[in-house]
Biopython code that builds the backbone (N, CA, C, O; Angstrom):
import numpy as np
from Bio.PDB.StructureBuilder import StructureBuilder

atoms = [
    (1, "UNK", "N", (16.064, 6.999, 28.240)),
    (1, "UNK", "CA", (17.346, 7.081, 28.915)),
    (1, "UNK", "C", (18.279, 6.065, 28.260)),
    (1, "UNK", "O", (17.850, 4.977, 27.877)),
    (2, "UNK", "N", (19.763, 6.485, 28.113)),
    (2, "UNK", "CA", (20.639, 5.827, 27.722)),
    (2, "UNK", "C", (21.716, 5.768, 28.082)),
    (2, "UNK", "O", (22.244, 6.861, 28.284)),
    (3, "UNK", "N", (22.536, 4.564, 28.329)),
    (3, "UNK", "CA", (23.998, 3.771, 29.526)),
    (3, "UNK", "C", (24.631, 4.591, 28.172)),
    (3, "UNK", "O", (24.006, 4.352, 27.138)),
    (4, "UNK", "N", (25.555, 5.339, 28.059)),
    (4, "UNK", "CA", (26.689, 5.109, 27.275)),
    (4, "UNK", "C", (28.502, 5.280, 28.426)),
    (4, "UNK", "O", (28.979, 5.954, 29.339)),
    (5, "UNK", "N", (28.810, 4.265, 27.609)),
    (5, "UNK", "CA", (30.205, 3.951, 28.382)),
    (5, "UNK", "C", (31.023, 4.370, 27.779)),
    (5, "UNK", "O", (30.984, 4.595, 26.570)),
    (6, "UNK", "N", (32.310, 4.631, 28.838)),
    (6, "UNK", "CA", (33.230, 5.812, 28.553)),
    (6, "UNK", "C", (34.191, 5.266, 29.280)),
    (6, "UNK", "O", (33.895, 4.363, 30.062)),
    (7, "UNK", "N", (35.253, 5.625, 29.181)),
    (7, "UNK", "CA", (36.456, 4.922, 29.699)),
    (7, "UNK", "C", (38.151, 6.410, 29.973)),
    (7, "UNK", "O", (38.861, 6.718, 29.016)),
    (8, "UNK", "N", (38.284, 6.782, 30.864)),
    (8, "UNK", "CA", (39.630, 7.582, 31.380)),
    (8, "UNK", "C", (40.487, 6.789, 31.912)),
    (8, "UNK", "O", (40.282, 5.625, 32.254)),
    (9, "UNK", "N", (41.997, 7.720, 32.042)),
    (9, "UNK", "CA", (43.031, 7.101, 32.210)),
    (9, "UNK", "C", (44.054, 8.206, 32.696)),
    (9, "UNK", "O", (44.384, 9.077, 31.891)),
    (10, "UNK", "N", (44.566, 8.209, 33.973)),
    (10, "UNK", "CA", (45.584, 9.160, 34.291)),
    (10, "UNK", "C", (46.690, 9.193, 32.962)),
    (10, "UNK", "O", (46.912, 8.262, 32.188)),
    (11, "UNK", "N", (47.029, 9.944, 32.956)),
    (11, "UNK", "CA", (48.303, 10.403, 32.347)),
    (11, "UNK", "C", (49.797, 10.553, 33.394)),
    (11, "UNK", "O", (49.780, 10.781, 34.604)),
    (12, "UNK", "N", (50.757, 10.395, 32.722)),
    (12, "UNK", "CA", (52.027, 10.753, 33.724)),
    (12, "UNK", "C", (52.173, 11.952, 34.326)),
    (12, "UNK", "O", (53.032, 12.236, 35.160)),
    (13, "UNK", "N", (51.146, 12.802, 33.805)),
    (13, "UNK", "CA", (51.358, 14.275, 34.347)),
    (13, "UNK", "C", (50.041, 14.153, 35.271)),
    (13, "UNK", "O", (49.269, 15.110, 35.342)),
    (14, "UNK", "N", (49.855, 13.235, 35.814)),
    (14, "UNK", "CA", (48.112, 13.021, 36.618)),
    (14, "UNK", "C", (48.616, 13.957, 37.920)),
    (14, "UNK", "O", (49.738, 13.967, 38.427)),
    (15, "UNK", "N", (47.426, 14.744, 38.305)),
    (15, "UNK", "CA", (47.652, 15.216, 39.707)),
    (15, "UNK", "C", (47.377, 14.226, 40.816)),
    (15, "UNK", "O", (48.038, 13.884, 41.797)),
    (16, "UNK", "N", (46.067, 13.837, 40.302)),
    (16, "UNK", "CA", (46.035, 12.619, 40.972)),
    (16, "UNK", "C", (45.916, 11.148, 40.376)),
    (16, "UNK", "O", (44.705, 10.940, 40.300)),
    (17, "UNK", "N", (46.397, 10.365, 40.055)),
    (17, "UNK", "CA", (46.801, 9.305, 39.458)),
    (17, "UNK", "C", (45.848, 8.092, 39.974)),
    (17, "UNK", "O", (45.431, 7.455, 39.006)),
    (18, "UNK", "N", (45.436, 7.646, 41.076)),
    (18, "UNK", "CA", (45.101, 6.895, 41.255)),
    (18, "UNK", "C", (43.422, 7.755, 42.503)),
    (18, "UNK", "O", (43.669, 8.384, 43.532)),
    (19, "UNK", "N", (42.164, 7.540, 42.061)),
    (19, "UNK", "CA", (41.375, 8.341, 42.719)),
    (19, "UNK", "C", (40.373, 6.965, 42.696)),
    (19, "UNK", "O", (40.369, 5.967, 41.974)),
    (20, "UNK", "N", (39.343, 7.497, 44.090)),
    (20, "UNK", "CA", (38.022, 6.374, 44.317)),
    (20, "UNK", "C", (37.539, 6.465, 43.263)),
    (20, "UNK", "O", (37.927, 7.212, 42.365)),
    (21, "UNK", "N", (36.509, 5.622, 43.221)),
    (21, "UNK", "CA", (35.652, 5.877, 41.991)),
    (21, "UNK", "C", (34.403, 6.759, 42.421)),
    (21, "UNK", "O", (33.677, 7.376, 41.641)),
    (22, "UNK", "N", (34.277, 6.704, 43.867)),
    (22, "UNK", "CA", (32.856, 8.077, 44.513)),
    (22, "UNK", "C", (33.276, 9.157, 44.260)),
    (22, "UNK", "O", (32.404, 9.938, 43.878)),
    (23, "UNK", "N", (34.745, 9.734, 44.336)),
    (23, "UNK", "CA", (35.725, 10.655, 43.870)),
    (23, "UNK", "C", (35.083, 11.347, 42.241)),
    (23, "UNK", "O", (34.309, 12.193, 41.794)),
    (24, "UNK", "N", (35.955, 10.388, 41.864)),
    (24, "UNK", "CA", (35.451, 10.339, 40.165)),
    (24, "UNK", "C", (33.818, 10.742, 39.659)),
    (24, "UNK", "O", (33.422, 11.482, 38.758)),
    (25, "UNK", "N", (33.204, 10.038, 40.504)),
    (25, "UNK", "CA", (31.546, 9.644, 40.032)),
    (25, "UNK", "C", (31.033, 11.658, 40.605)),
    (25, "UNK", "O", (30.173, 12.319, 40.023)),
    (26, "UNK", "N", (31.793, 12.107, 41.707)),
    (26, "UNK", "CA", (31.382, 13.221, 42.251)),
    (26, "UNK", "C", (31.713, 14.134, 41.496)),
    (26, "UNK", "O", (30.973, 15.116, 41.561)),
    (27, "UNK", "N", (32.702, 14.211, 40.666)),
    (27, "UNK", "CA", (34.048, 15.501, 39.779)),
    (27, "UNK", "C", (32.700, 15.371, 38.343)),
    (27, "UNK", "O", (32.432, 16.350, 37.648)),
    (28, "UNK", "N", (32.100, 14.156, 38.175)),
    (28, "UNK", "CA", (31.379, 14.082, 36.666)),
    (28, "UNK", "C", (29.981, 14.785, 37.158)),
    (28, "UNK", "O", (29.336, 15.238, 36.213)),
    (29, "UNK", "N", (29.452, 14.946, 38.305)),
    (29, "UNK", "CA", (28.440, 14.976, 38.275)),
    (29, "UNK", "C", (28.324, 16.504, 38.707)),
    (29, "UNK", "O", (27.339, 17.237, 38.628)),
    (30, "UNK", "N", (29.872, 16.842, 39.289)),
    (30, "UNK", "CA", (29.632, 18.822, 39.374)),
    (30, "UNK", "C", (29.674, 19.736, 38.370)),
    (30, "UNK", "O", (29.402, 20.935, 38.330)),
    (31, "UNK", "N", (30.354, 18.372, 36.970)),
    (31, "UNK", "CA", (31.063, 19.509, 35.661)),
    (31, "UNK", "C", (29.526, 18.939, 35.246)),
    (31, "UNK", "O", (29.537, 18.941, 34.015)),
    (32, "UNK", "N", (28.198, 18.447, 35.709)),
    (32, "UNK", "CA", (27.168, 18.281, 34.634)),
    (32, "UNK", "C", (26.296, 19.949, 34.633)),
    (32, "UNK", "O", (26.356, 20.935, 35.367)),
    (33, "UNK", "N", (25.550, 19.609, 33.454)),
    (33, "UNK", "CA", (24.576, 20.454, 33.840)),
    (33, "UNK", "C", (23.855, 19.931, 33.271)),
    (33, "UNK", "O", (24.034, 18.797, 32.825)),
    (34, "UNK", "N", (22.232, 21.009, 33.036)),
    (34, "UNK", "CA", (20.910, 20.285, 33.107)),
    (34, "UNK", "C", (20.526, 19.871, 31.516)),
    (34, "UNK", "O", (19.751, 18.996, 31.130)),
    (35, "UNK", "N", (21.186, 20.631, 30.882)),
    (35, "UNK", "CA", (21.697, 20.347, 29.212)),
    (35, "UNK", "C", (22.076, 19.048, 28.999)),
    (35, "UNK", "O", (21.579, 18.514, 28.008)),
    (36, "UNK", "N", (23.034, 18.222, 29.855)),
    (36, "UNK", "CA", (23.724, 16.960, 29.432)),
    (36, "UNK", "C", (22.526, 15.483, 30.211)),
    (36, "UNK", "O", (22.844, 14.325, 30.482)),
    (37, "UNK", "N", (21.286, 16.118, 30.350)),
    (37, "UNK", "CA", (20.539, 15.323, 31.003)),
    (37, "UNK", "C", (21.484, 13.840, 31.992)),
    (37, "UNK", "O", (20.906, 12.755, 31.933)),
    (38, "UNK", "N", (22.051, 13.859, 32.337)),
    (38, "UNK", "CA", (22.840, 12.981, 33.357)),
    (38, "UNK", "C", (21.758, 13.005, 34.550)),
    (38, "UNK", "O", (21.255, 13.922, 35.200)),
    (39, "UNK", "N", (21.606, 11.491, 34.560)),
    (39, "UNK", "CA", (20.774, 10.718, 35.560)),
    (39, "UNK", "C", (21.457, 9.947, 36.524)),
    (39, "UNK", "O", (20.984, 9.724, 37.639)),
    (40, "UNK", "N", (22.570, 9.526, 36.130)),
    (40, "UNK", "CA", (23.250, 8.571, 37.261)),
    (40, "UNK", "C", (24.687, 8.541, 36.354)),
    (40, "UNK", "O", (24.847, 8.648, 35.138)),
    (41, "UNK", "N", (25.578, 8.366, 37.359)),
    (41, "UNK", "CA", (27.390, 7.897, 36.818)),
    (41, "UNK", "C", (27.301, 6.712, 37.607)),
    (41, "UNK", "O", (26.670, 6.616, 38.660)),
    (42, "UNK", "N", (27.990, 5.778, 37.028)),
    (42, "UNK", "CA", (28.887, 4.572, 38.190)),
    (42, "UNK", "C", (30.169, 4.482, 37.819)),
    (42, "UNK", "O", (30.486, 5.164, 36.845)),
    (43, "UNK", "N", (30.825, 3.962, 38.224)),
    (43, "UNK", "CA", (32.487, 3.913, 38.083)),
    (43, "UNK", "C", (32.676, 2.834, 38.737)),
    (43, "UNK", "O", (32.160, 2.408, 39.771)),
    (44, "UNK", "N", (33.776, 2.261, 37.774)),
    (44, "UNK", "CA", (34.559, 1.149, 37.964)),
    (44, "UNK", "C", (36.037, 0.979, 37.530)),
    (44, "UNK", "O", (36.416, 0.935, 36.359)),
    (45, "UNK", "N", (36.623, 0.912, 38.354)),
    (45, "UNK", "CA", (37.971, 0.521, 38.239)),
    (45, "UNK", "C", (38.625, -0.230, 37.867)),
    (45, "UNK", "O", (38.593, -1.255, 38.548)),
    (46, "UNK", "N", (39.510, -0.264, 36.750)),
    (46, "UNK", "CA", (39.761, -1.398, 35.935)),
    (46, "UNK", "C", (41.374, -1.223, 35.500)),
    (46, "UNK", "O", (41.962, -0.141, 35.482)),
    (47, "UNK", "N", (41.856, -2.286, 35.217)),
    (47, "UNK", "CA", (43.637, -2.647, 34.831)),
    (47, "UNK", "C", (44.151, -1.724, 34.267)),
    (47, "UNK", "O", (45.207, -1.284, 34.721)),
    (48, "UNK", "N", (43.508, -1.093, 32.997)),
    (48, "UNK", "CA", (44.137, 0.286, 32.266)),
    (48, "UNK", "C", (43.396, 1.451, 32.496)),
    (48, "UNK", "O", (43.888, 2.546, 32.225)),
    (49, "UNK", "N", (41.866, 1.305, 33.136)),
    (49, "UNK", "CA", (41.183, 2.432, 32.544)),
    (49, "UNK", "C", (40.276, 2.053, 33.778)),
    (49, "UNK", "O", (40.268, 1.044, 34.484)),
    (50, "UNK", "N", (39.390, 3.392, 33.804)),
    (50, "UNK", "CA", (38.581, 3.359, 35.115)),
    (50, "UNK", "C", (37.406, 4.215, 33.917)),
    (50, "UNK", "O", (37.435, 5.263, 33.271)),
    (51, "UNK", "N", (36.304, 2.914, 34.123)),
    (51, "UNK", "CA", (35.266, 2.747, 33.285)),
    (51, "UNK", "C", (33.622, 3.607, 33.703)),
    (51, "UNK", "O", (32.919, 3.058, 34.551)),
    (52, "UNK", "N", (33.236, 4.633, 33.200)),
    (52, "UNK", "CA", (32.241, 5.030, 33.576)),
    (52, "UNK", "C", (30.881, 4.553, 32.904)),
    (52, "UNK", "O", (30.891, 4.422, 31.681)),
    (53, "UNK", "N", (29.630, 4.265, 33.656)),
    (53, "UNK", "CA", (28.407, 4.336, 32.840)),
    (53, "UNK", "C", (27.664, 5.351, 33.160)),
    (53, "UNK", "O", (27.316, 5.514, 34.330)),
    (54, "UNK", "N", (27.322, 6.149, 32.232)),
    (54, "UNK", "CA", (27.146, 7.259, 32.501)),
    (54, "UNK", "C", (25.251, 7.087, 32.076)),
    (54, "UNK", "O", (25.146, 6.667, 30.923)),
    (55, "UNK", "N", (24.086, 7.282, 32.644)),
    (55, "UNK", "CA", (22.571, 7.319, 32.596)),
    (55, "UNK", "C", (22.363, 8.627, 31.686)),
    (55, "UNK", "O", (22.987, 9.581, 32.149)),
    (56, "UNK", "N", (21.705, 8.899, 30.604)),
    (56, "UNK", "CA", (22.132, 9.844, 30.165)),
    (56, "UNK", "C", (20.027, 10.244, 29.506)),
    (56, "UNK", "O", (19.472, 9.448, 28.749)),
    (57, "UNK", "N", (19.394, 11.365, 29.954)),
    (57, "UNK", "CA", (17.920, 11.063, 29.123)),
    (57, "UNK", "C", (18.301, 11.886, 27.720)),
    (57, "UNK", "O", (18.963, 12.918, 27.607)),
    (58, "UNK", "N", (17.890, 11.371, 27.065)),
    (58, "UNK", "CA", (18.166, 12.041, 25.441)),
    (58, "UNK", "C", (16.870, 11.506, 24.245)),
    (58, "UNK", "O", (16.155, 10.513, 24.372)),
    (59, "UNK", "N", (16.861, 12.231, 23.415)),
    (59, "UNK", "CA", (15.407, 11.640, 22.423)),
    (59, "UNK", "C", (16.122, 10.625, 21.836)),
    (59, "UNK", "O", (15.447, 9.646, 21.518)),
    (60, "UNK", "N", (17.089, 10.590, 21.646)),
    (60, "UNK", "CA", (18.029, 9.729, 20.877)),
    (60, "UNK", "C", (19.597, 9.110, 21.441)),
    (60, "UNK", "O", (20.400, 9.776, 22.094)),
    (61, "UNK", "N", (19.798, 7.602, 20.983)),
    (61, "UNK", "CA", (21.065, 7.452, 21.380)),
    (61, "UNK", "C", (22.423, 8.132, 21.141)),
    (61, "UNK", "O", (23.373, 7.999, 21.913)),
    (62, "UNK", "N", (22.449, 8.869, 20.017)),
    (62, "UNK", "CA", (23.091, 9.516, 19.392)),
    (62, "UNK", "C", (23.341, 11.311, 20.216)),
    (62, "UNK", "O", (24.333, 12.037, 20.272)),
    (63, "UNK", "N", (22.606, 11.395, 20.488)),
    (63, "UNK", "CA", (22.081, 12.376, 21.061)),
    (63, "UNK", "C", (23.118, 12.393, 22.940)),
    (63, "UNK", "O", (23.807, 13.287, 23.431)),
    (64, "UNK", "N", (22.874, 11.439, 23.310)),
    (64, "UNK", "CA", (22.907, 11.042, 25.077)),
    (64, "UNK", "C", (24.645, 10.697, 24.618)),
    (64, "UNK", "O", (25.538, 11.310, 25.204)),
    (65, "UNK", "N", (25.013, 9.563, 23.415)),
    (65, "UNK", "CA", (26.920, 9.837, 23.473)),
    (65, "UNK", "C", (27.169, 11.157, 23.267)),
    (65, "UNK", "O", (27.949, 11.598, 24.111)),
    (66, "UNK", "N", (26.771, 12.028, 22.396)),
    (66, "UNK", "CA", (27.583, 13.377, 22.274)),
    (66, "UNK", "C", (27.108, 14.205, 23.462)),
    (66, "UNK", "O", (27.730, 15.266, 23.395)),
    (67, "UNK", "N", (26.402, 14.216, 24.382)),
    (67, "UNK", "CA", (26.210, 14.519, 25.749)),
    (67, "UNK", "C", (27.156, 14.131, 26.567)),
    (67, "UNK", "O", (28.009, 14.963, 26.877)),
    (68, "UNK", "N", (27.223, 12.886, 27.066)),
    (68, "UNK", "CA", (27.864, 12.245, 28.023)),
    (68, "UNK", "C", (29.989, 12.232, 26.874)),
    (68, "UNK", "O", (31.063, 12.327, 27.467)),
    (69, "UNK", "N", (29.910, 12.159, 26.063)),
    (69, "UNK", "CA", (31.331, 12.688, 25.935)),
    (69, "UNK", "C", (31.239, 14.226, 25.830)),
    (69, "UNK", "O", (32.390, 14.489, 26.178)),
    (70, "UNK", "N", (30.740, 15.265, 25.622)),
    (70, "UNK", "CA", (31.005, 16.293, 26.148)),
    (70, "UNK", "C", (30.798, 17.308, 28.066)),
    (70, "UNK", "O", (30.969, 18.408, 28.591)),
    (71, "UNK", "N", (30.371, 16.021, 28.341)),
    (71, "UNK", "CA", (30.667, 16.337, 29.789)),
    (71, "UNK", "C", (31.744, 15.757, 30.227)),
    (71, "UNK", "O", (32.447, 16.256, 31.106)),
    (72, "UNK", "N", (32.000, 14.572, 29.623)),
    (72, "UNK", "CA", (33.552, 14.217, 30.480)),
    (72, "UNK", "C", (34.269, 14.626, 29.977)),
    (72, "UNK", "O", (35.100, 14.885, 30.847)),
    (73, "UNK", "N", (34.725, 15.001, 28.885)),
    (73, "UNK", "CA", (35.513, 16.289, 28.393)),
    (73, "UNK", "C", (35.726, 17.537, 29.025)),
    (73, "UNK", "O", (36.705, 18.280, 28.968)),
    (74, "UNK", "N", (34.608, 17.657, 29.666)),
    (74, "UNK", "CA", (34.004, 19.259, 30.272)),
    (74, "UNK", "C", (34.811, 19.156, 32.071)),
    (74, "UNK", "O", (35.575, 19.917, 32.665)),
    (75, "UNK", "N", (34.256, 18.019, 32.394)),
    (75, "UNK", "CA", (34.897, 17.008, 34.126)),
    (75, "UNK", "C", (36.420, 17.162, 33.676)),
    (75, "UNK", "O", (37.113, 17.875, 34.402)),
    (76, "UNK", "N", (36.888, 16.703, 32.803)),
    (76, "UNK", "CA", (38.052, 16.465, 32.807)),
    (76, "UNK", "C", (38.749, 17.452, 32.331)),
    (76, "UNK", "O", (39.905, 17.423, 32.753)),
    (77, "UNK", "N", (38.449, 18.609, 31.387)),
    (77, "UNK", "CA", (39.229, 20.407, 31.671)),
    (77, "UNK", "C", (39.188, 20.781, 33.219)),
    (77, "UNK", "O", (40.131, 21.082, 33.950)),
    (78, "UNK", "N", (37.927, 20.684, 33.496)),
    (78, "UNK", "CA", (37.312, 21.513, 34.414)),
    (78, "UNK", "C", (37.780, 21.328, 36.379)),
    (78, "UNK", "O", (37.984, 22.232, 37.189)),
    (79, "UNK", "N", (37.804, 20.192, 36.536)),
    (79, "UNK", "CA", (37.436, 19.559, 37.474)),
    (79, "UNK", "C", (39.046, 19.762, 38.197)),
    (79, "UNK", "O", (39.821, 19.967, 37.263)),
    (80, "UNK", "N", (39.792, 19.771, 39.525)),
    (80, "UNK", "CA", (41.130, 19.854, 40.009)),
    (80, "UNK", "C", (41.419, 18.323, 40.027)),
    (80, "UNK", "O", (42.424, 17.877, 39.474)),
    (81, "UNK", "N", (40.682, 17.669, 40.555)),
    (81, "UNK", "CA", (40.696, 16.394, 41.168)),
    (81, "UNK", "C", (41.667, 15.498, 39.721)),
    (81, "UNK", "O", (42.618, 14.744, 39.930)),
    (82, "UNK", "N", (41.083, 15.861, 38.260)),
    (82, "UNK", "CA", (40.991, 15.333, 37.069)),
    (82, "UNK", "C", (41.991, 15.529, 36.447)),
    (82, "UNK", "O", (42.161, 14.918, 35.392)),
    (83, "UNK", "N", (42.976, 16.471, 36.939)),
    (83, "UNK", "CA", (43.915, 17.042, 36.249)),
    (83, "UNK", "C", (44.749, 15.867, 35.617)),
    (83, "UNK", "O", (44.985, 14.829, 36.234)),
    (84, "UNK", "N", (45.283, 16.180, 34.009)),
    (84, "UNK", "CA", (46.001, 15.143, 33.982)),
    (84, "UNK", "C", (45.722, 13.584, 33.501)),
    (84, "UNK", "O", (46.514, 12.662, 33.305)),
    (85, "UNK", "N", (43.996, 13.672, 33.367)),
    (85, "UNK", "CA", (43.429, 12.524, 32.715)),
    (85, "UNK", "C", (43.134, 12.715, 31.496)),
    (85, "UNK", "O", (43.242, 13.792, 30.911)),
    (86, "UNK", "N", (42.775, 11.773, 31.070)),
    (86, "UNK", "CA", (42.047, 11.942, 29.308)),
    (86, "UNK", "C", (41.500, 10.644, 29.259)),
    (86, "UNK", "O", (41.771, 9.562, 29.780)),
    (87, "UNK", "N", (40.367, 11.216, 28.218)),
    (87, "UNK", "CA", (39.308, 10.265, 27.565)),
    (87, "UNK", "C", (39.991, 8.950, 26.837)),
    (87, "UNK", "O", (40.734, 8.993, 25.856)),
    (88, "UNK", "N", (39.765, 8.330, 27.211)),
    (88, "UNK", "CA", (40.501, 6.561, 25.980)),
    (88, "UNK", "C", (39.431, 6.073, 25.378)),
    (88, "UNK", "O", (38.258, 5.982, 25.740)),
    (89, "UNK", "N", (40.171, 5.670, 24.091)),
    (89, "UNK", "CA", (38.901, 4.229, 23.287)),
    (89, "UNK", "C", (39.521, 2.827, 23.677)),
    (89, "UNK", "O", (40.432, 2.124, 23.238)),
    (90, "UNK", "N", (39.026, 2.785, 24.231)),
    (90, "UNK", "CA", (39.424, 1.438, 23.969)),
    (90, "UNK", "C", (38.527, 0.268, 23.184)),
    (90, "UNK", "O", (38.721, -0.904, 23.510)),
    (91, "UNK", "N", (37.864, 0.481, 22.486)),
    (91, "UNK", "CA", (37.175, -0.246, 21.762)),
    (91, "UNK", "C", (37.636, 0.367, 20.093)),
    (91, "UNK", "O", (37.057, -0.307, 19.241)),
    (92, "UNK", "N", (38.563, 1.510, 19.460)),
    (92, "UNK", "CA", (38.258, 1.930, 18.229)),
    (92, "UNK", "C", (37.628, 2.921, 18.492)),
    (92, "UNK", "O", (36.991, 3.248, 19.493)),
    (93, "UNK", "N", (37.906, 3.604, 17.157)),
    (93, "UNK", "CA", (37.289, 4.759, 16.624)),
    (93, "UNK", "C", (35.542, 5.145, 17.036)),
    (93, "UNK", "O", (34.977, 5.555, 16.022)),
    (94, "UNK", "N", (35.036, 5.122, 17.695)),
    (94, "UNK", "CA", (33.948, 5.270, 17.655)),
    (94, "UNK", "C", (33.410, 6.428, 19.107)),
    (94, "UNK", "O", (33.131, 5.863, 20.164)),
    (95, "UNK", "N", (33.373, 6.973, 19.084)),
    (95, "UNK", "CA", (33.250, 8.137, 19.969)),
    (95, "UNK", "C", (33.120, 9.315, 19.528)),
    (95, "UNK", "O", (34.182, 9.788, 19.121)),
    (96, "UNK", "N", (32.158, 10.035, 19.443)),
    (96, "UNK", "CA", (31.823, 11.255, 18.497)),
    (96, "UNK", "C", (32.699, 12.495, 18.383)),
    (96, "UNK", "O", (32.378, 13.411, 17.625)),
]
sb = StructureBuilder()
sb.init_structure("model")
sb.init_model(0)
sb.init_chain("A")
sb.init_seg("    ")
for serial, (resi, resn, name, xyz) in enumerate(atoms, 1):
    if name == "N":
        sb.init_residue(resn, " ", resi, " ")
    sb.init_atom(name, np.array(xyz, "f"), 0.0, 1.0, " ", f" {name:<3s}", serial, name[0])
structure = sb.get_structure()
């Protein structure tokens, strides 16, 4: 199993702009499926960005990021609650 962290951010066009993080943690865990092995979300709320760790089982680390960013990709088309967010780096380029 592998934490990979991920980080969203309403947009000005947010439907909902400001959401719980049980909210959030619930919208990631309906767009999962049994493909993206997701074991646990937590969420945390933070100054620019509302920070997910996403539990992810995979043979590989490599494997569990391109999982866990194609489900929040997937949460965040998919989901009503989400409308209006997008994925951030905030660390750089590094996100598959």
């Amino acid at each position: 199993m592998f934490l990979i962290s991920l980080a969203i951010a309403p947009t000005s066009a947010a439907r909902s702009p400001e959401l719980r993080p049980d909210r959030i943690a619930r919208s990631v865990r309906q767009a999962a499926t049994a493909a993206d092995g997701l074991e646990h979300v937590s969420v945390r709320t933070g100054a620019v960005a509302v920070h997910l760790g996403m539990f992810c089982l995979a043979p590989a680390r490599e494997i569990a990021s391109r999982a866990a960013h194609d489900l929040c990709r997937r949460a965040l088309a998919e989901r009503p609650d989400l409308e209006g967010w997008r994925l951030v780096d905030l660390d750089g380029p590094s996100a598959p």
